[in-house]
C-alpha positions in Angstrom: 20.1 20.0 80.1 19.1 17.4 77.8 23.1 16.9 76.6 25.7 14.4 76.9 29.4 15.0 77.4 31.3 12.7 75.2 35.4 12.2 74.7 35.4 14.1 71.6 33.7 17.0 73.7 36.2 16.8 76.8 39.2 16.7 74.7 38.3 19.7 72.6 37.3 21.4 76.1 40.1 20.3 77.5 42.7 21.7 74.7 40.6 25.3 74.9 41.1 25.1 78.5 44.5 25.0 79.0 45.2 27.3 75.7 43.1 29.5 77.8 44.8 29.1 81.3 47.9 29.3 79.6 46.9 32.6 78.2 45.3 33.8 81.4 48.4 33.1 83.8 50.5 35.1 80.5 48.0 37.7 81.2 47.9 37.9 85.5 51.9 38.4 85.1 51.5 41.8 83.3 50.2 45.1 85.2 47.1 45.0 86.1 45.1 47.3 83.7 41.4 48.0 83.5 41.5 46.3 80.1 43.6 43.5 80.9 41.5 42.6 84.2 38.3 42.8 81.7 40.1 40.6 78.9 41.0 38.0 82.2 37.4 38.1 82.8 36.0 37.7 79.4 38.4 34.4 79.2 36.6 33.1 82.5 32.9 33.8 81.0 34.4 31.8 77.8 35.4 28.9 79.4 32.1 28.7 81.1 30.0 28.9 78.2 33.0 26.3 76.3 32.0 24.0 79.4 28.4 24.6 79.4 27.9 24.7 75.6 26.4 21.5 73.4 29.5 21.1 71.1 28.9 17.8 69.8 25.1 19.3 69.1 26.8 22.6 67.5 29.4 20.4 65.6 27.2 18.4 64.1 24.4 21.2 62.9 27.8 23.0 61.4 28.7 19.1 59.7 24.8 18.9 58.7 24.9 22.7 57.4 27.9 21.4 55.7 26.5 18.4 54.4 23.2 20.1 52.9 25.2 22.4 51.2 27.2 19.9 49.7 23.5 17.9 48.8 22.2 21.5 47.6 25.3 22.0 45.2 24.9 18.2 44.1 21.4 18.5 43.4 22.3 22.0 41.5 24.4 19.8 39.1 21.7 17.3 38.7 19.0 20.1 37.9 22.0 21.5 35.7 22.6 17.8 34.0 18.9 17.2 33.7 18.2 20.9 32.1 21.2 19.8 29.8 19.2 16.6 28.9 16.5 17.9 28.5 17.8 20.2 26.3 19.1 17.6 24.1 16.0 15.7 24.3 14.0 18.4 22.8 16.7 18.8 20.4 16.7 14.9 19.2 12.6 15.0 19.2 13.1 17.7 16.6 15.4 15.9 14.7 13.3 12.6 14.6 10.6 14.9 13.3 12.1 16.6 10.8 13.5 12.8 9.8 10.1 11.7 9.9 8.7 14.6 7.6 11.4 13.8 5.0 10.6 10.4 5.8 7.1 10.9 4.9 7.8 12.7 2.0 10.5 10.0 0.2 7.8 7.2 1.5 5.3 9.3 -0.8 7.8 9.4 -3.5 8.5 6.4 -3.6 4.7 4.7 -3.6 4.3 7.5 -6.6 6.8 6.1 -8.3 5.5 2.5 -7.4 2.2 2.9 -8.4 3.5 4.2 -12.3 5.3 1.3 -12.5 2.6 -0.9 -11.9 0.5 1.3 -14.6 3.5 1.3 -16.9 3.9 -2.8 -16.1 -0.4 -2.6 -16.7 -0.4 -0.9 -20.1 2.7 -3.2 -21.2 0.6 -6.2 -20.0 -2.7 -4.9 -22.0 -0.1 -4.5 -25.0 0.7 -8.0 -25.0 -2.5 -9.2 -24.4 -3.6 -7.0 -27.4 -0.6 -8.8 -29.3 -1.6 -12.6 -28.7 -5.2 -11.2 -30.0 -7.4 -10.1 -27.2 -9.5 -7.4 -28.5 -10.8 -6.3 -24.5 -7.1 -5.8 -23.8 -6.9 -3.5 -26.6 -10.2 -1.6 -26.1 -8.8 -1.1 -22.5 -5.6 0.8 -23.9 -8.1 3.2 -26.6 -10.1 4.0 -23.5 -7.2 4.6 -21.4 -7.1 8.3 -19.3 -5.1 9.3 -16.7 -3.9 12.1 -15.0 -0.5 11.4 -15.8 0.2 12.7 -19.4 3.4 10.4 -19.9 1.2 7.4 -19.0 -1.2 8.6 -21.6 1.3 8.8 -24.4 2.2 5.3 -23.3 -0.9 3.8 -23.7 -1.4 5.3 -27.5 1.9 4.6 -28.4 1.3 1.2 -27.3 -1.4 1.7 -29.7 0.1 2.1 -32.7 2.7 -0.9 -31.9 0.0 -3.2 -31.7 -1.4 -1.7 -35.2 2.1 -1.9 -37.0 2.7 -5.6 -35.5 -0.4 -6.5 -37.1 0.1 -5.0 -40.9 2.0 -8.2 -43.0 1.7 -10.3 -40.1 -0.3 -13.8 -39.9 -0.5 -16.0 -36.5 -2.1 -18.9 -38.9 0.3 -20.1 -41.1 0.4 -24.4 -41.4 -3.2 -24.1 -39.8 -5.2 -26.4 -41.7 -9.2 -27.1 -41.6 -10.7 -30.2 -42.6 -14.0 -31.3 -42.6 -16.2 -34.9 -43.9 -18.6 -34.0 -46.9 -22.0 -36.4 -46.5 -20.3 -39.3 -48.2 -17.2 -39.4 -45.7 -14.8 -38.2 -47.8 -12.3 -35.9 -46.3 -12.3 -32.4 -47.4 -9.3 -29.5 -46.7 -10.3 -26.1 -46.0 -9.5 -24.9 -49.5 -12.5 -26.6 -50.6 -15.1 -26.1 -47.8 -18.3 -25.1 -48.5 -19.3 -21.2 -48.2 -21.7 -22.5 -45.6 -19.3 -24.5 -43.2 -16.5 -21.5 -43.4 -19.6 -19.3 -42.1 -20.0 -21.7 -39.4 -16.5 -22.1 -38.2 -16.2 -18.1 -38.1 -19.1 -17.8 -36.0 -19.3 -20.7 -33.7 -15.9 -22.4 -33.6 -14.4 -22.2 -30.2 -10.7 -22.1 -31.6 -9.7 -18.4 -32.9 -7.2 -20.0 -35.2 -10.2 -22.0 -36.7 -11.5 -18.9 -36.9 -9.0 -16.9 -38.3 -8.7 -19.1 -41.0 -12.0 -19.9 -42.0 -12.2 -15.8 -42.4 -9.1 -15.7 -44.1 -10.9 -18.5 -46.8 -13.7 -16.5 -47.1 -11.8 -13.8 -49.3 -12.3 -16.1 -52.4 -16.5 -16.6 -51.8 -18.2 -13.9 -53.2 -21.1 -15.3 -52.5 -24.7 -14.0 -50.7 -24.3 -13.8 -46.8 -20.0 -13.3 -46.5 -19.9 -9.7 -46.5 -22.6 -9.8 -43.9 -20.9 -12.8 -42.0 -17.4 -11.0 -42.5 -19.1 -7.5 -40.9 -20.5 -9.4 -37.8 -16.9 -11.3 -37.3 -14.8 -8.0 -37.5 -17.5 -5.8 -35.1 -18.0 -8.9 -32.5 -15.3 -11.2 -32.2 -13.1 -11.3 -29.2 -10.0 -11.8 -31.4 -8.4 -9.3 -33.1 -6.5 -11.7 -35.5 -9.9 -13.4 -36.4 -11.1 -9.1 -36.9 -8.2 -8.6 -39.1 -8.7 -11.7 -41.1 -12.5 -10.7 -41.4 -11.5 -7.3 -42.8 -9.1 -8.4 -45.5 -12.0 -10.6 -46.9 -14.2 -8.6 -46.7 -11.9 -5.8 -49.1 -11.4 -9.0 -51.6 -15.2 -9.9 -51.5 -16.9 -5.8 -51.8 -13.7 -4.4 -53.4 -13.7 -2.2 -50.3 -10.8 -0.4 -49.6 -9.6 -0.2 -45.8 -7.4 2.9 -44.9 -6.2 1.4 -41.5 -5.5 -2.4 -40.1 -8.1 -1.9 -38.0 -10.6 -0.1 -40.1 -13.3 -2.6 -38.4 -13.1 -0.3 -35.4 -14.5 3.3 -36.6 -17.7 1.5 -38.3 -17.1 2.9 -41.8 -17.1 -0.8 -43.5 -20.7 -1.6 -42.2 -21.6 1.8 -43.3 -19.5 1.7 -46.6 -21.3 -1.7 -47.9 -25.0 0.3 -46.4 -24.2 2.2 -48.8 -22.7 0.2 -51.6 -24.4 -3.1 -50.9 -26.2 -2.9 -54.4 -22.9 -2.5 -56.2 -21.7 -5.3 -53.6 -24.4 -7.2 -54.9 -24.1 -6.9 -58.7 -20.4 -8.2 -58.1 -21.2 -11.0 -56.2 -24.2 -12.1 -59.0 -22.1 -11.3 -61.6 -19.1 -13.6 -59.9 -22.2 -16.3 -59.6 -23.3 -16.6 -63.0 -19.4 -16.2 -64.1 
């Protein structure tokens, strides 16, 4: 046999052995009965096979049984504990995506609402662009369209600010022009020739120049202002030199504008189309007055 006897194994034969001997003699000292000789017997064949038998082999496959299905039950919990995880996992990932879906949808809210505040901040910007004079700025808000009705009712309202700001209002007041006649004596604006306000309203660089050499031109009723006046209000980049332009041209044709911007629907070029031999007739009677 392929075995070794240790202590451990002759104790435990040992303490069998004389449990069993101890039992036996009990046994010899009763009658002798078929049954008791067989039960003496069966002790015998026990203690053989106790003798004979691997029980360090058998006692440690019992401890190894015992041990894997201590393992077994530990690695039941750890499926269980993982399951449980897993479980919670699952649940978390579903959380983080219904976090990201509402996440998703404030991030959209919130770059909706950014983006009108840049158009609001845009059509305030054009507004005071339009106020300082710029006529593109202004152009830009009557052209204006969006999808967004509110923005659209900002942009006319804007509108009709600019329009209101401009009725009564003058941007040139203590602006001064002065010019040396041919001899070179100084000469104020007041007194300029019909010629050199034409030419400060079309090629000065400065729209205050401008302005006020249009503003001038109100008291020359003379040949070439209401055409000079037309092309200033229809093509100049400033809407104050356009207003100016405008009011001069009413005191010059007797034309009567319904708006502060009249310049802007075309009905003064087409008015004085119309009426430019009445226009005429006033400004050669105011000549050979």
């Amino acid at each position: 046999m392929n075995w070794e006897i240790t202590w451990f194994g002759i104790l435990v034969r040992l303490i069998v052995t004389v449990i069993a001997m101890w039992l036996f003699i009990i046994l010899l000292r009763q009658k002798f009965t078929t049954v008791r000789v067989n039960a003496a017997v069966l002790v015998l064949i026990a203690l053989g096979v106790l003798w004979l038998a691997d029980i360090e082999g058998a006692t440690r496959l019992v401890f190894l049984g015992i041990e894997i299905d201590m393992r077994i039950e530990k690695a039941e919990k750890i499926i269980k504990r993982l399951e449980d995880v897993e479980k919670t996992a699952q649940s978390t990932i579903d959380d983080l995506k219904i976090i990201q879906k509402e996440s998703s949808a404030t991030f959209l809210k919130l770059d909706t609402l950014i983006s009108k505040e840049n158009k609001i901040f845009e059509i305030q910007s054009l507004q005071d662009k339009a106020l300082e004079g710029d006529f593109s700025s202004y152009e830009l808000l009557k052209e204006y369209n969006s999808e967004d009705l509110d923005l659209n009712e900002r942009a006319k309202s804007a509108i009709l600010s600019i329009k209101r700001f401009y009725i009564g209002i003058t941007k040139i007041r203590g602006v001064e022009l002065f010019r040396k006649d041919e001899e070179g004596n100084q000469v104020k604006g007041e007194n300029f020739e019909t010629s050199w306000l034409i030419d400060d309203l079309i090629q000065n660089k400065d729209w205050r120049v401008r302005t006020r050499a249009a503003e001038l031109l109100k008291s020359h009723k003379e040949v070439g202002v209401p055409e000079a006046l037309l092309d200033s209000m229809e093509n100049d980049p400033n809407l104050w030199v356009r207003k100016e332009a405008l009011k001069s041209f009413e005191s010059v044709t007797e034309f009567i504008a319904r708006d502060v911007f009249q310049f802007e629907t075309g009905i003064p070029r087409k008015w004085y189309l119309e009426n430019k031999e009445e226009v005429s007739n006033i400004i050669n009677g105011k000549d050979e007055e």
